[in-house]
Every structure is written in structure tokens, then in C-alpha cells.
One Martini backbone bead per residue (centre of mass of N, CA, C, O) as a GRO file, in nm:
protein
  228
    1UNK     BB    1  -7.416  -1.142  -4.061
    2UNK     BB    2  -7.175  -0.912  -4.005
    3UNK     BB    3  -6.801  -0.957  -3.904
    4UNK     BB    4  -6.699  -0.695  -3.703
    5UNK     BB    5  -6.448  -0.450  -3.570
    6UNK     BB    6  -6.318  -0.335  -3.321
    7UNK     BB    7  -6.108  -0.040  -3.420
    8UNK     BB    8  -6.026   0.076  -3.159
    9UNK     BB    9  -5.956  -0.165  -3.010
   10UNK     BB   10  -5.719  -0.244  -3.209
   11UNK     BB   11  -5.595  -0.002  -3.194
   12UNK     BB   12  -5.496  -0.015  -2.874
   13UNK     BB   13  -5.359  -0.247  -2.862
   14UNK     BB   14  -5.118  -0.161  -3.065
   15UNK     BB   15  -5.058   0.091  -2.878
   16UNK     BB   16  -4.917  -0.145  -2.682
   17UNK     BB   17  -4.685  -0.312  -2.785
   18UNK     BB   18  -4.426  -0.111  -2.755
   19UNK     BB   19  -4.440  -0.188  -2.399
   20UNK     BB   20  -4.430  -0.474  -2.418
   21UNK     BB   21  -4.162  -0.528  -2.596
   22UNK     BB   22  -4.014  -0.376  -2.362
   23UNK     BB   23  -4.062  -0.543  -2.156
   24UNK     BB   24  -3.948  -0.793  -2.236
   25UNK     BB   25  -3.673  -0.709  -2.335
   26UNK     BB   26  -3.608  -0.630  -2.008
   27UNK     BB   27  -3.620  -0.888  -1.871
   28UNK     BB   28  -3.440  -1.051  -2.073
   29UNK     BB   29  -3.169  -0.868  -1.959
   30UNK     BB   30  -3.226  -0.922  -1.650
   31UNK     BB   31  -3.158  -1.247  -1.708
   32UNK     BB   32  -2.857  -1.216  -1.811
   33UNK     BB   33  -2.725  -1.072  -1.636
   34UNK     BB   34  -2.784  -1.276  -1.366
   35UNK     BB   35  -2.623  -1.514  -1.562
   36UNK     BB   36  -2.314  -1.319  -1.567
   37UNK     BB   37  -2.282  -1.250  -1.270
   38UNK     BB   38  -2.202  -1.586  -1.134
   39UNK     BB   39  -2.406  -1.570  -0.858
   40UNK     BB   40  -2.678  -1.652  -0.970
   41UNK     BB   41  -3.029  -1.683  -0.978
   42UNK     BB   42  -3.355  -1.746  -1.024
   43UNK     BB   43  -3.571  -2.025  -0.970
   44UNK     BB   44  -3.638  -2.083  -1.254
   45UNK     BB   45  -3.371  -2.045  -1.388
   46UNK     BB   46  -3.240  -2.276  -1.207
   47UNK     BB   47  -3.453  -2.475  -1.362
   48UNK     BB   48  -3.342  -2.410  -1.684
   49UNK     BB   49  -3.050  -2.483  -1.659
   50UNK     BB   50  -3.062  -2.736  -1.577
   51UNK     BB   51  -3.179  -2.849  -1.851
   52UNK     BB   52  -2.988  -2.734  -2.018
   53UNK     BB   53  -2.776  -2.960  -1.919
   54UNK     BB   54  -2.954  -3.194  -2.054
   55UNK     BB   55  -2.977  -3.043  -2.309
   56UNK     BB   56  -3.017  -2.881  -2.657
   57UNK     BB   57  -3.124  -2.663  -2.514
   58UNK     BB   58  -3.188  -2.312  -2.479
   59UNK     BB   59  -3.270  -2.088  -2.242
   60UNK     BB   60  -3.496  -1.981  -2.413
   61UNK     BB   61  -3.613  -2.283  -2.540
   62UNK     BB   62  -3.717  -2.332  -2.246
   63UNK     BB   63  -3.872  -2.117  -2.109
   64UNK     BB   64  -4.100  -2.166  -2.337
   65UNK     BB   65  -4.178  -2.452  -2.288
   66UNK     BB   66  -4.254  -2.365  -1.960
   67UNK     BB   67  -4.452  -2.177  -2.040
   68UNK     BB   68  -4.649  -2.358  -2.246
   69UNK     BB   69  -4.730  -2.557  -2.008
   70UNK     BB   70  -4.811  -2.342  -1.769
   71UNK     BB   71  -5.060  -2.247  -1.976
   72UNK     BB   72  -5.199  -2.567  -2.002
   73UNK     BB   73  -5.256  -2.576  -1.693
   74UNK     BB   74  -5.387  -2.280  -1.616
   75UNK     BB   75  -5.617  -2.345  -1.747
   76UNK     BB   76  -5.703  -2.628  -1.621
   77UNK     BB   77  -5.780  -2.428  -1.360
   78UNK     BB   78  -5.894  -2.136  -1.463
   79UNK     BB   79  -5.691  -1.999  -1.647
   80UNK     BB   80  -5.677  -1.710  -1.871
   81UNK     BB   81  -5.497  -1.580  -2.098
   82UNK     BB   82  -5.353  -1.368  -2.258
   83UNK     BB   83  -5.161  -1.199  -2.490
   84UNK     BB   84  -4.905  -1.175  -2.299
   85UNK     BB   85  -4.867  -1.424  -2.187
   86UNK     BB   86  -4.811  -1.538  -2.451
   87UNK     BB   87  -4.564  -1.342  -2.548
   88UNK     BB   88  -4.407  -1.403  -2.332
   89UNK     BB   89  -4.345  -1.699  -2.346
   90UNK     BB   90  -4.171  -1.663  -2.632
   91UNK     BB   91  -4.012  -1.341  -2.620
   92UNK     BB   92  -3.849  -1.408  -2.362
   93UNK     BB   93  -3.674  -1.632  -2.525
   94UNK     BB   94  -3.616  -1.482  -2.778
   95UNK     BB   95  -3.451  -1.265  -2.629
   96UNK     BB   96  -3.239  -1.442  -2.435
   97UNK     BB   97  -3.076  -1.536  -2.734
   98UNK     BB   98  -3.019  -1.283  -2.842
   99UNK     BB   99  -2.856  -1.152  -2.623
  100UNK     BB  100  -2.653  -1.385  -2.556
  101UNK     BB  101  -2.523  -1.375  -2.860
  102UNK     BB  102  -2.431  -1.126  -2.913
  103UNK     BB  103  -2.195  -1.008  -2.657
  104UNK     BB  104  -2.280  -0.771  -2.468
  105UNK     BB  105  -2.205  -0.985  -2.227
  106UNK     BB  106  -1.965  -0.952  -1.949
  107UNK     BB  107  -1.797  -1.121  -1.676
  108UNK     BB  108  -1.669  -1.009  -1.419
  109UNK     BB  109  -1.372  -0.971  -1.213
  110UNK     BB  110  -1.530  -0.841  -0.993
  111UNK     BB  111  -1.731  -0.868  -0.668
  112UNK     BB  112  -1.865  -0.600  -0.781
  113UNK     BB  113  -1.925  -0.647  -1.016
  114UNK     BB  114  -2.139  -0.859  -1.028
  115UNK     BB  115  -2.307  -0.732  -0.815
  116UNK     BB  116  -2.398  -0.495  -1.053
  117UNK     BB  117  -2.521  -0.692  -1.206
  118UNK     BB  118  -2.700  -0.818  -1.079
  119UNK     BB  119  -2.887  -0.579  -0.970
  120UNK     BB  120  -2.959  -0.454  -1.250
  121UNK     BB  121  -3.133  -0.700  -1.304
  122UNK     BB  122  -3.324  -0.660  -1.097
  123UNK     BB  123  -3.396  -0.382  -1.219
  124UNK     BB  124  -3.512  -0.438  -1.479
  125UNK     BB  125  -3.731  -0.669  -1.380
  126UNK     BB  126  -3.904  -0.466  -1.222
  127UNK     BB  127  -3.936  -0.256  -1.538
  128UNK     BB  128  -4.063  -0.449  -1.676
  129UNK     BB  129  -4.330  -0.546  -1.512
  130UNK     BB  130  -4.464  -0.273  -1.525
  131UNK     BB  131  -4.403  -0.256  -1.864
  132UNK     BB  132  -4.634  -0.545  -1.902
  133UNK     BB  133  -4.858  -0.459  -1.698
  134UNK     BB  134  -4.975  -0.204  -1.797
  135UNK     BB  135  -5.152  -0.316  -2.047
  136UNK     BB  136  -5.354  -0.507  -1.967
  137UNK     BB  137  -5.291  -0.838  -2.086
  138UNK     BB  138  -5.134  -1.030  -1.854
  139UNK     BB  139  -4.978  -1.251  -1.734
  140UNK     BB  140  -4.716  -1.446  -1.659
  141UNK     BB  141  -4.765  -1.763  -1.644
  142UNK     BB  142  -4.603  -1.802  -1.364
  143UNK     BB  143  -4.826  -1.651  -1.242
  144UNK     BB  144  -5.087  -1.741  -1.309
  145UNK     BB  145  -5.018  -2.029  -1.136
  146UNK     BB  146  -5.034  -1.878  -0.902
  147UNK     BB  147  -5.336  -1.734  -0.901
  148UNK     BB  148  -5.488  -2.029  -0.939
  149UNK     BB  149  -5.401  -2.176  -0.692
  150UNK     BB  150  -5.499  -1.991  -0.492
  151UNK     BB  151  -5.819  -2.049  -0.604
  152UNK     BB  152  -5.808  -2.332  -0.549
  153UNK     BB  153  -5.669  -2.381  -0.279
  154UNK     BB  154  -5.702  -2.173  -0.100
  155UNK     BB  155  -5.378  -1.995  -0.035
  156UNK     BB  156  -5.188  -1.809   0.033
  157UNK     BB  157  -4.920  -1.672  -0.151
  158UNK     BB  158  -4.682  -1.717  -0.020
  159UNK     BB  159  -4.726  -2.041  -0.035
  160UNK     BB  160  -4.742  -2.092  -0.309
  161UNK     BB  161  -4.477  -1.967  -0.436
  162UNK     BB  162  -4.313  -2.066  -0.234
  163UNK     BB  163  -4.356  -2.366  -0.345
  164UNK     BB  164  -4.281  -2.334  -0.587
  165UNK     BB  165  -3.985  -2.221  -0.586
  166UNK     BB  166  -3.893  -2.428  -0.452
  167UNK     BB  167  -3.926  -2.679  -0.651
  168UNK     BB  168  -3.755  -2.553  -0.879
  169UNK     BB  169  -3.488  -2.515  -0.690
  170UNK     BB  170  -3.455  -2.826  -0.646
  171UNK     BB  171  -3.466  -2.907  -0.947
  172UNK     BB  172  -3.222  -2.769  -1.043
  173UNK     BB  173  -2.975  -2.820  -0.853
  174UNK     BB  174  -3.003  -3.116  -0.942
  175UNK     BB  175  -2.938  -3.002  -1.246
  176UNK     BB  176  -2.703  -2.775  -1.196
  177UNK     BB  177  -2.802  -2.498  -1.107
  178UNK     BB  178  -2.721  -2.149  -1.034
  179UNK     BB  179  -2.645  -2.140  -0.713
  180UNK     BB  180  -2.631  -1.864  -0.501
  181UNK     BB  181  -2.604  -1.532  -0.347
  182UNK     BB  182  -2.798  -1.445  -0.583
  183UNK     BB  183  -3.016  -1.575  -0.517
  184UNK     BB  184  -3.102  -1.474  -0.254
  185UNK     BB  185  -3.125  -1.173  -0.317
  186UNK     BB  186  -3.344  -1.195  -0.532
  187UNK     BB  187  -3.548  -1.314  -0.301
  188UNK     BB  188  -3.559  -1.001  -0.137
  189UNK     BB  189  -3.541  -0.796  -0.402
  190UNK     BB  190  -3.753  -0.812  -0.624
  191UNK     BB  191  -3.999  -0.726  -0.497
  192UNK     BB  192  -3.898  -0.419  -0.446
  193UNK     BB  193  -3.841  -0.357  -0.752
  194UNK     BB  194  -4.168  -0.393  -0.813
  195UNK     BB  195  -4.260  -0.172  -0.619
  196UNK     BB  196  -4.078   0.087  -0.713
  197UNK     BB  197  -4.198   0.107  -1.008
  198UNK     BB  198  -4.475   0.099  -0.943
  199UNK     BB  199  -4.455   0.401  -0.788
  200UNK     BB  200  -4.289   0.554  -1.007
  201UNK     BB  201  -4.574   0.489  -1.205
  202UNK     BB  202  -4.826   0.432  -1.114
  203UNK     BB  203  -4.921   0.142  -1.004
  204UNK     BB  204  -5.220  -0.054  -0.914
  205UNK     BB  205  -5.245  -0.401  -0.931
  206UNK     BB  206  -5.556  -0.398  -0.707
  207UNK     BB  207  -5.707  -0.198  -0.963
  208UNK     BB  208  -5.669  -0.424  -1.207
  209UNK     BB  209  -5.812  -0.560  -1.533
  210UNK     BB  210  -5.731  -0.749  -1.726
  211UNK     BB  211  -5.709  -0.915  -2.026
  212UNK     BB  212  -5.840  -1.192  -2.179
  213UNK     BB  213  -5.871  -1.384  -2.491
  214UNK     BB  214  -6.210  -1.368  -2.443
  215UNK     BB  215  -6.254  -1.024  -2.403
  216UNK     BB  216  -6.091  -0.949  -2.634
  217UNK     BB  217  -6.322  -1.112  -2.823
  218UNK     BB  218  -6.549  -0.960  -2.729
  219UNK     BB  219  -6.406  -0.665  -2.759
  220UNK     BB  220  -6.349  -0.699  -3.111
  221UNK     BB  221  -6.693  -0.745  -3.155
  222UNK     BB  222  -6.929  -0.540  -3.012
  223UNK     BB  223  -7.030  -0.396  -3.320
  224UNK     BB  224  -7.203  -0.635  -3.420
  225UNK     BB  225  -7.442  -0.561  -3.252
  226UNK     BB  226  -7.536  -0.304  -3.430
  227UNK     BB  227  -7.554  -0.386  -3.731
  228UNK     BB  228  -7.792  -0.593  -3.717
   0.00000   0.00000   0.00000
């Protein structure tokens, strides 16, 4: 029997790349747009920054840790990641240091300059989770640990949510990251932000059905049944 390539399959997936790499790309200038902004993050990223104070690792490989803990964690619990997810997980990382290091990003001198720098961070977040969900390849760790929560404890997704962002901004808070009136406005406003986005692209979140690496693998083998 021969291990035969669904090759559309795999044409398709390429094909996706170039837009997923650029969701992840503006997640992460709109993480540190918000980081530049000085006048605070949201709750993961006050959770990372705290870290970052206390350890030698940069934001972009605190975020990457803790993105590969929360996949290893939704596994267990039976969410299994998609390409995208693990994909999240590392270049988001890995772009929000290459893009902190270039010095492209300077905190504003006034308290309008900064909160324009805020808000932008916040619209950029909103259309970058737009194109990496569009490929329909995966959520990203902290979304999947929200969603198998939900299933595991049947419990709505607003408290389960809630309950996550509350405890990484307390231990963030604890470990010095930074909390201030920017933290308010993205809880108030991130929501807004890709709701607009899911709208004016035309993506509708509650009839797409992502593929995960189980599907992924079973669908780019799929031909090798022909052939027997």
C-alpha cells in the first residue's frame, strides 16, 4: 500500500499560509502598539509582562511558553490544536520581538498621542484574529483552553472567560505587569474591534468549522484510499 499526498489538499493549505502569517504578523504589532501605548495591556499580556520582570526571557518567548503550556494543557482536556493554533503559538512570539527590536514603535509624548497608539493596537488585534481565523485552521492556545473549558465544565462562556482573564491579571498585577486605563478600554472595546472586522469581512465565527491536526492528517491522506 502506498502513502499517497492529497496534493489539492495540500495546494489549499499553502494557499492559506500567506494570510495566516499575516494575522499573526498584525496580532503582534497590535500587542505591542498596546505595550508602547504605556498606558497599560490586556489581561494575558499583563500576565507575560509580569514574567518578563522576573525572568531573562523577552515578551515574544514568555508568550511562546505560555502558549505551549496552554496547548499541552487543552489537549489534555480534549481540545486538540489545529496548524494554525501551534503556528499562533510560536510567530506571535516570535514577531512581537522581531518587531519590539526594529525601534519602529515610540511611546507618544501626549496623553492623545498615546491613547491613538492604544486604540490602533486594539483595531489591528480585531483584523488580524479576522485573517487567522479565516483559514479555518485553528484557534489560538488561549481561545482553545477557553473553549474546552466551556465543554468540560458546561459552563458559559462569559464566566469561563471571565474567570481566566481575571486570574492572569491578578497574577500579572501581582508580578508588576502593566495595568492601567488601557487595560479597561481593551476589555470594554477588543470585543467591538473583531466583531467589526468578522462584519465588514463577511465571517460568520458560529457556522465555520476549523480543521484540527487529527482532520488535517486524515484529509491529506484521504487519496491514498483510491489507490489501494
Amino acid at each position: 500500500m502506498t502513502c499517497l499526498v492529497n496534493k489539492e489538499h495540500l495546494i489549499s493549505l499553502l494557499k492559506k499560509m500567506p494570510m495566516l502569517l499575516f494575522g499573526l504578523f498584525l496580532y503582534s504589532a497590535g500587542i505591542v502598539a498596546t505595550l508602547y501605548s504605556r498606558l497599560g495591556m490586556s489581561p494575558w499580556e499583563v500576565f507575560h509582562m509580569g514574567i518578563v520582570n522576573h525572568t531573562p526571557l523577552t515578551l515574544g518567548q514568555t508568550s511562546q511558553i505560555t502558549g505551549l503550556c496552554i496547548l499541552a494543557l487543552s489537549y489534555f482536556i480534549g481540545v486538540v490544536p489545529g496548524l494554525a493554533s501551534i503556528m499562533n503559538m510560536y510567530f506571535i512570539g516570535f514577531f512581537i520581538d522581531l518587531i519590539d527590536n526594529s525601534g519602529f514603535y515610540k511611546t507618544p509624548d501626549t496623553i492623545l498621542g498615546k491613547l491613538f497608539l492604544l486604540m490602533l493596537g486594539i483595531l489591528m488585534i480585531g483584523w488580524a484574529t479576522f485573517f487567522y481565523l479565516k483559514v479555518q485552521l485553528g484557534a489560538g492556545p488561549r481561545d482553545g483552553l477557553m473553549e474546552g473549558l466551556v465543554k468540560k465544565m458546561k459552563k458559559p462562556v462569559w464566566l469561563i472567560r471571565g474567570a481566566i482573564e481575571l486570574t492572569v491579571l491578578t497574577i500579572g498585577y501581582l508580578l508588576g505587569g502593566p495595568i492601567g486605563v488601557g487595560t479597561l478600554i481593551i476589555a470594554f472595546t477588543i470585543g467591538l474591534s473583531v466583531q467589526l472586522a468578522f462584519k465588514l469581512g463577511k465571517y460568520d465565527s458560529k457556522s465555520v468549522e476549523h480543521e484540527n491536526l487529527l482532520m488535517m492528517a486524515d484529509n491529506l491522506k484521504k487519496k491514498q484510499e483510491e489507490h489501494i
